[in-house]
C-alpha positions in Angstrom: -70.9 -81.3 111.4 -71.8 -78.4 113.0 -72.7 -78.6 117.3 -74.8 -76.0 118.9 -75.2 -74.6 122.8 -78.5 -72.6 122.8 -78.5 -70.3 126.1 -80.8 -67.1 127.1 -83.6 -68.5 127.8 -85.6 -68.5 131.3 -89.2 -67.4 133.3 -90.5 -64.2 131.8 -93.8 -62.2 132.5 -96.1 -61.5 129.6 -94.9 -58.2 127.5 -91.0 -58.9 128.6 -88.0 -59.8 126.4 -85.5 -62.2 126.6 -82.7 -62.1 124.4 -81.0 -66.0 123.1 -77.8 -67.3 121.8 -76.6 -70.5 119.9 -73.1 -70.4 120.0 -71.7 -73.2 116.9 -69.2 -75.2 117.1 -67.3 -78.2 115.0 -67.7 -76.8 111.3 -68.2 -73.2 109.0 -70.7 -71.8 110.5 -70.9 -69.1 107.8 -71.3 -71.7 105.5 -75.2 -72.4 106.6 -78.2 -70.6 107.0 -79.7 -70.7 110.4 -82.9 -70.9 112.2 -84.4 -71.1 115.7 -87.1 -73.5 116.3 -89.4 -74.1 119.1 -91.4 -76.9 120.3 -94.2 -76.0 123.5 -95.7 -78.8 125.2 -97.8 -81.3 122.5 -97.2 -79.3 119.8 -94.7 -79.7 117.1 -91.7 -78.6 116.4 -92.0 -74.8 114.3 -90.3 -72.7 112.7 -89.7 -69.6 114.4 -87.0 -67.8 112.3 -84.4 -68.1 109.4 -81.3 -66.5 108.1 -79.0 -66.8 105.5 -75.5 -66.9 105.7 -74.8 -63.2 105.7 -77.9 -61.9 106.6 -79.5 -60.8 103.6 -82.4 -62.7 103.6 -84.6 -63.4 106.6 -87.7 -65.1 107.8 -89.9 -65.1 110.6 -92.9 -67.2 111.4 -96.4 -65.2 111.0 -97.1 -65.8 115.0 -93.8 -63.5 115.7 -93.2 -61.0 113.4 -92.6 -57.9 114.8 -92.0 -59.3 117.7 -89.1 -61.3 117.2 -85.3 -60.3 115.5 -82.5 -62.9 114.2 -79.1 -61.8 113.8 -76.2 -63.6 113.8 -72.2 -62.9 113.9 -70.2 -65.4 111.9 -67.0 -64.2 112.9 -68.4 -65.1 116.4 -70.4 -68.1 115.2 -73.2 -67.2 116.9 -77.0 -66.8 116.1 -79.4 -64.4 118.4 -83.3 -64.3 118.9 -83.8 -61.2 120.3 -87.6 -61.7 121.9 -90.1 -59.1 123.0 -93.2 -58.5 123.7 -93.4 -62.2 124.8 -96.7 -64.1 124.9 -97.7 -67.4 127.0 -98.0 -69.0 123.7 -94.4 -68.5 123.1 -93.8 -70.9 126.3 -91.4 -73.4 124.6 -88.5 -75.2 124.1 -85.9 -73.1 122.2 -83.2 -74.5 119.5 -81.3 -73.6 117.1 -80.2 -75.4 114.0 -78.4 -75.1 110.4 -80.9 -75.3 107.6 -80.2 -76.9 104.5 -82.4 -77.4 101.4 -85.0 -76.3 103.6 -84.8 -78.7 106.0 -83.0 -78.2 109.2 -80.1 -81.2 110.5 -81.0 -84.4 112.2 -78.9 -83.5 115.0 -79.9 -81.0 117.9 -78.7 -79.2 120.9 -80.1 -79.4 124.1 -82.2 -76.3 123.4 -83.1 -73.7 126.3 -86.7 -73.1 127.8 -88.3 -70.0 127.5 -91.3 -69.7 130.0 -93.5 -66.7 129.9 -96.1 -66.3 132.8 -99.7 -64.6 131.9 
């Protein structure tokens, strides 16, 4: 199956961007449709965003739309978040994952933190 290396992230004042990658690895990564995920300090594990396999359909979670884009390059096999206008509440754990039948795969990366100061 398909491995991922999620990078980008880091420390970020409130109202910055930070822009992150998942680079995939192991399988066709055009094959799946991708989404980020994030999981802050005892909370579960969200959905941030979604995209299909070639981009044509896309979803984002109510909390950061318009806020958030997801892109990807398959010839690259890589997935972006591009992330502005941060907020503390986006203080999480970043990763990214394949989605199939709605559900994303038992196996993830190591994610990266994203930590945005007030």
């Amino acid at each position: 199956q398909v491995q991922f290396v999620e990078s980008g992230g880091g420390l970020v004042q409130a109202g910055g961007s930070l822009r992150l990658s998942c680079v995939a690895s192991g399988s066709t990564f055009s094959s799946y449709t991708m989404g980020w995920f994030r999981q802050a300090p005892g909370k579960q594990r969200e959905l941030v965003a979604r995209i299909s396999r070639f981009g044509f359909t896309i979803y984002y979670a109510d909390s950061v739309q318009g806020r958030f884009t997801i892109s990807r390059d398959n010839a690259q096999k890589t997935v972006y978040l591009q992330m502005n206008s941060l907020k503390p509440e986006d203080t999480a754990v970043y990763y990214c994952n394949t989605v199939i039948a709605g559900l994303p795969n038992d196996f993830w990366g190591q994610g990266t933190q994203v930590t945005v100061s007030s």
